[in-house]
C-alpha positions in Angstrom: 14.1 -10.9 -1.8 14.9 -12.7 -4.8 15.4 -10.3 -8.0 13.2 -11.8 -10.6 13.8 -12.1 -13.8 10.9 -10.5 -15.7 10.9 -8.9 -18.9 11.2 -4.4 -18.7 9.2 -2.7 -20.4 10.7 -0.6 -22.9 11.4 3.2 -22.8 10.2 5.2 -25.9 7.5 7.7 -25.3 9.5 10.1 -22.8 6.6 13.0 -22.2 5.8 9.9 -19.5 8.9 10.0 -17.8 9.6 11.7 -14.5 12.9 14.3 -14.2 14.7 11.2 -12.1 14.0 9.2 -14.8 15.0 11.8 -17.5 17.9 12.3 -15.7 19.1 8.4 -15.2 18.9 8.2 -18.5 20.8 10.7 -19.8 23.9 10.0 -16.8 23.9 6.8 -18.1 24.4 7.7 -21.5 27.2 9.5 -20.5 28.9 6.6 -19.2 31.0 6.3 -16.5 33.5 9.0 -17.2 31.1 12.0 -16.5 31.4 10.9 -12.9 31.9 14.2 -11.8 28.4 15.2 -12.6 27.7 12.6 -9.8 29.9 14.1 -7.3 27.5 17.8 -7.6 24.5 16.0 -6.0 23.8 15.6 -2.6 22.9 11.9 -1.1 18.9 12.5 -1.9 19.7 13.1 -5.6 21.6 10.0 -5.8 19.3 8.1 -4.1 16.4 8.9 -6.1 18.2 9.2 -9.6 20.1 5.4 -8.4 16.3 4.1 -7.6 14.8 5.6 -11.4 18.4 4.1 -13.1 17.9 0.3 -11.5 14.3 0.6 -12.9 14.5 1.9 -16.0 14.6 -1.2 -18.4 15.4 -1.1 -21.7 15.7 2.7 -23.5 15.4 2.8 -27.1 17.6 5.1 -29.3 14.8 7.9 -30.1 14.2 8.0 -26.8 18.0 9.0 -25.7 17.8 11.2 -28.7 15.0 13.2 -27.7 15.9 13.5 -23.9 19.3 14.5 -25.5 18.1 17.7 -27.7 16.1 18.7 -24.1 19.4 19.2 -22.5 21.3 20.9 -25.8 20.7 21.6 -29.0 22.1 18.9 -30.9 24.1 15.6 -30.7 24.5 12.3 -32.6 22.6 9.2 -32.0 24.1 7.5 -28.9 21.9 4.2 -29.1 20.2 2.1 -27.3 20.9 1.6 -23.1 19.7 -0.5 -20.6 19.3 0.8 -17.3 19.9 -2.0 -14.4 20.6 -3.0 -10.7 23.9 -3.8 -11.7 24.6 -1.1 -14.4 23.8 1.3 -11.5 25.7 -0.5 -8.8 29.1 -0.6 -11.4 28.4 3.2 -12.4 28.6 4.2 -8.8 31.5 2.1 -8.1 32.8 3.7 -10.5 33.3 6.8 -8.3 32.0 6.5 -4.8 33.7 4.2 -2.2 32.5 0.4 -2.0 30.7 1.5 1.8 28.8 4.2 0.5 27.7 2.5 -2.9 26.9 -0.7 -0.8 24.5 2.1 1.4 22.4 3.7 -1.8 21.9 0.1 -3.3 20.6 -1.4 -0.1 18.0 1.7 -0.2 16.8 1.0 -4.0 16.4 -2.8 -2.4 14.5 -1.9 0.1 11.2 -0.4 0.0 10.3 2.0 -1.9 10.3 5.7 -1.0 12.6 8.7 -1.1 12.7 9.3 2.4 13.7 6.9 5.7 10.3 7.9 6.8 8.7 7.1 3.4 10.8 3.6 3.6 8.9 2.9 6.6 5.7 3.9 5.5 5.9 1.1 3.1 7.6 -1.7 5.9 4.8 -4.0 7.2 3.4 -2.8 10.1 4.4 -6.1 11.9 8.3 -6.0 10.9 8.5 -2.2 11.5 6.5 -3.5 15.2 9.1 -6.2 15.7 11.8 -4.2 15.8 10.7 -1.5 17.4 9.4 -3.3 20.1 13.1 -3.5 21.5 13.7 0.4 21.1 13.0 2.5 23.8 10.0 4.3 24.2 10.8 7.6 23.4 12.7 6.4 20.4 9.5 4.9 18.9 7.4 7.9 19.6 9.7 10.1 17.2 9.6 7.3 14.7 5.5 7.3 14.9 5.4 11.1 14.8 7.4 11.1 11.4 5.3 8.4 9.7 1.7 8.4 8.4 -1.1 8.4 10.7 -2.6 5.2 9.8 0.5 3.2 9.3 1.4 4.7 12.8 -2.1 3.2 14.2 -0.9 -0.3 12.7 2.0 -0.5 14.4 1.1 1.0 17.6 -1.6 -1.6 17.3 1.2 -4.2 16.5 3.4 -3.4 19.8 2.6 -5.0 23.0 -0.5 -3.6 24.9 1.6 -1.7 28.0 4.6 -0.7 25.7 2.2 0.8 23.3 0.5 3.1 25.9 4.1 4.2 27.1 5.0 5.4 23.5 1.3 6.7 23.5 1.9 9.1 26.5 5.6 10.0 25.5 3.7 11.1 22.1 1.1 13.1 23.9 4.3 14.8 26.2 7.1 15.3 23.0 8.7 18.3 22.6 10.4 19.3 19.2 13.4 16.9 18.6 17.0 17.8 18.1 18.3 17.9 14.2 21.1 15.8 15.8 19.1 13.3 17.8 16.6 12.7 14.9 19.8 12.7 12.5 21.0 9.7 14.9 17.4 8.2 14.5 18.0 8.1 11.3 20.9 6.4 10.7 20.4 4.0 13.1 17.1 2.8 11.5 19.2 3.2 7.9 22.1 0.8 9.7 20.3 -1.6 11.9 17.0 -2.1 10.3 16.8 -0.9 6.5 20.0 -2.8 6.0 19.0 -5.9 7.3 15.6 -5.9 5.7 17.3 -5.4 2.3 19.6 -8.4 2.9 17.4 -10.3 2.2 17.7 -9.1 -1.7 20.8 -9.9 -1.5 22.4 -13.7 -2.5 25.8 -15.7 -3.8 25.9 -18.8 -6.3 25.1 -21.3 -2.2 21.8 -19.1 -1.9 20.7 -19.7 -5.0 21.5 -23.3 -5.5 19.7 -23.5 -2.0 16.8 -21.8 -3.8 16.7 -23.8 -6.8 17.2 -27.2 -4.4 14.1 -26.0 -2.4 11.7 -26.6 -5.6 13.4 -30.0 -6.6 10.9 -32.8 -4.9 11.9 -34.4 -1.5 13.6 -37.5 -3.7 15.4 -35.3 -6.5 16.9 -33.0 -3.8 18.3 -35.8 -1.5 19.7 -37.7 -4.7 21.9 -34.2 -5.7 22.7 -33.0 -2.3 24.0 -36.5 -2.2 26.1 -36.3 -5.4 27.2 -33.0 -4.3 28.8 -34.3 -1.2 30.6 -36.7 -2.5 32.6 -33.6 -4.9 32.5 -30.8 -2.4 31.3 -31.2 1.3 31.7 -27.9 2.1 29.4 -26.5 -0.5 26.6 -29.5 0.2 26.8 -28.2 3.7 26.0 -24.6 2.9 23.4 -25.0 0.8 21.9 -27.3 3.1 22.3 -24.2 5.5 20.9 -22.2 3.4 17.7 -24.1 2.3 14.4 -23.1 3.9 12.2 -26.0 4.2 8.9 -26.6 5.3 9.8 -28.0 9.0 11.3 -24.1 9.4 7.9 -22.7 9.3 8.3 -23.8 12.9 10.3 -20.5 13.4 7.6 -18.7 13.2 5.8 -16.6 15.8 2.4 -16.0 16.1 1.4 -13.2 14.2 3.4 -14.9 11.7 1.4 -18.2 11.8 -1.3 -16.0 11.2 -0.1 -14.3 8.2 0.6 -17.5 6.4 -3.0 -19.1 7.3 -4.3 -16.1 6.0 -2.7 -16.3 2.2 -2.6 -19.9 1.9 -5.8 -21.9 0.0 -7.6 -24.0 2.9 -7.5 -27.6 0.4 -4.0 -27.0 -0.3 -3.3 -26.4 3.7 -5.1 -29.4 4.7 -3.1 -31.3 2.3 0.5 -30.0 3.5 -0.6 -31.0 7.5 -1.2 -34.1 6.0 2.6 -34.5 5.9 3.6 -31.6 9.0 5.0 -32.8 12.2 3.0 -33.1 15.3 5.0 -29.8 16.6 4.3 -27.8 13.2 0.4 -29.0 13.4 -0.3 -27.3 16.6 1.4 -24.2 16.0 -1.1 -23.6 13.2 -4.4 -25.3 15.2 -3.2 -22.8 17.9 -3.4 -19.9 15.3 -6.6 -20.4 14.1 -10.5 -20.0 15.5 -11.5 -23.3 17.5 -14.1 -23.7 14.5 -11.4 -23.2 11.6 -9.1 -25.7 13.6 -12.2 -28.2 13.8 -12.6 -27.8 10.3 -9.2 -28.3 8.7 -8.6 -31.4 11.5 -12.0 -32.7 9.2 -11.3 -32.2 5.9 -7.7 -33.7 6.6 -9.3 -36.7 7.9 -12.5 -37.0 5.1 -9.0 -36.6 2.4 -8.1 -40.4 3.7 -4.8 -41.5 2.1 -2.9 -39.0 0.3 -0.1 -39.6 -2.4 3.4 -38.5 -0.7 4.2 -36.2 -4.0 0.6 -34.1 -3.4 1.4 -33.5 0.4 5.1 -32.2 -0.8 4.0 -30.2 -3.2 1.5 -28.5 -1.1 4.2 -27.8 1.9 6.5 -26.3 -1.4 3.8 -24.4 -2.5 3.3 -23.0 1.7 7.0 -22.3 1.4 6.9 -20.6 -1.7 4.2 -18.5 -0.5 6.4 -17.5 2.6 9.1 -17.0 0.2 6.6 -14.1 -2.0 5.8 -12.7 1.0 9.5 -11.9 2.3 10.3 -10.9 -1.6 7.2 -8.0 -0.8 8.6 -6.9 2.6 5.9 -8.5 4.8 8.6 -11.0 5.9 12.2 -10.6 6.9 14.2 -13.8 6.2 17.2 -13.5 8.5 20.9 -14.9 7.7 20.8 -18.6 6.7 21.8 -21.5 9.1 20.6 -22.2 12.4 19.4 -19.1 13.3 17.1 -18.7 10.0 14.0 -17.3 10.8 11.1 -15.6 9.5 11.2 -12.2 11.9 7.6 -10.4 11.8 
């Protein structure tokens, strides 16, 4: 997910605040040299006091003030702070090894919640169904039982049909897990899964060139991926690596297809087939009703010609969309190059 760049909201009233937030505020007032006060918490503290800091925005001077005299009974005006992803990430750094400060921002990237289980809870229910779909099981019956009821139902409803019924009947037959076993759950779905997801929030100077060259038009981004050649070949190739264009729609499966048709306006789809491969075409015709394929096959042929410029900036307006929908955790974007996919 790309981090945008929207203003905070600032911090005065602070009866609205939550103790996290109270809390974030007043560590990083402190600075970096009260680390210690760090080092008393257990992982879950930091966690949720790291999520409150990257979210806080800007703090105004009578706010710090106020939260100060709650904690003593007087101090001098500290001014104002701003509370960041990457003030937090340099505070812990700070004081905690690089492995274990990469681990608590890669929770505050992914989705929200203060448990694994509430994590998940908020994972679409196809992702979370993706992956699980390769576990074993019994593994995914303990995962169901710890999340909601109804995000459980989506998933379950997500999973193929014979896999589904086996985790069904080990759910019906499970006896009360191990603290070690579910601990090993755990961190396995931290490691292999939560990780990953929150990758995709993370990018270097080639990803976002790639990003910025994906809303250039068609003519603009061949002229400077040209130019850039010609200076550095290495970095042309990467971003070209790293660029998700509207032939990679391709990658996706299914449900997938699906998702997309469902979000995208029908007059701006018809215009982007217009312009899609023969390949591209009949993966979306195959995802749609016989009567919604007949239609958009229709209203792509009443459109007659079509400027070049509309049809590309409808298929960078499909991409885009794809884009928003991996930024809310609907979509995982996998690493760039040729095995860049959208994973559902």
């Amino acid at each position: 997910m790309v981090r945008a760049a929207a203003s905070r909201p600032v911090v005065d009233d602070v009866t609205r605040l939550s103790g996290a937030d109270k809390a974030a505020i007043i560590l990083l007032a402190l600075g970096e040299e009260h680390h210690k006060l760090w080092e008393l918490m257990d992982d879950e503290e930091i966690k949720e006091i790291s999520q409150a800091m990257s979210n806080l925005g800007n703090v105004t001077a009578s706010a710090v003030e106020k939260l100060i005299v709650e904690f003593v009974s007087q101090m001098s005006s500290t001014g104002s702070i701003m509370g960041s992803y990457e003030a937090t990430q340099r505070l812990l750094a700070s004081f905690m090894p690089e492995d274990k400060v990469e681990s608590v921002m890669e929770e505050i990237r992914g989705p929200a919640g203060r448990t694994m289980w509430d994590k998940l809870g908020n994972v679409n229910e196809g992702v979370l169904a993706n992956y699980l779909k390769n576990e074993y099981p019994q593994t995914v019956a303990v995962v169901l039982s710890k999340v909601k009821a109804d995000h459980a139902a989506r998933v379950l409803s997500a999973l193929p049909e014979d896999f589904s019924m086996e985790v069904v009947m080990r759910m019906l037959r499970m006896e009360p897990v191990q603290k070690e076993i579910m601990d090993e759950i755990e961190a396995t779905l931290r490691r292999e899964f939560m990780s990953n997801l929150a990758r995709t929030n993370k990018r270097d100077s080639h990803e976002m060139m790639a990003d910025i060259f994906n809303n250039f038009d068609r003519q603009t981004e061949n002229r400077f991926l040209a130019a850039l050649e010609e200076r550095n070949r290495d970095a042309s190739e990467q971003i070209r690596s790293l660029m998700f264009v509207f032939e990679d729609l391709q990658k996706l499966d299914p449900g997938g297809a699906q998702t997309l048709l469902r979000a995208v306006e029908k007059d701006q789809l018809a215009l982007a087939m217009k312009g899609a491969s023969e390949a591209l075409r009949d993966l979306f015709f195959s995802n749609m009703s016989e009567r919604a394929a007949k239609i958009l096959r229709e209203d792509m042929e009443a459109m007659g010609p079509v400027r070049l410029k509309d049809v590309e900036g409808a298929q960078q307006m499909m991409v885009n969309l794809a884009k928003d929908l991996a930024a809310k955790g609907e979509i995982l974007l996998a690493d760039g190059g040729a095995d860049d996919e959208l994973i559902y």
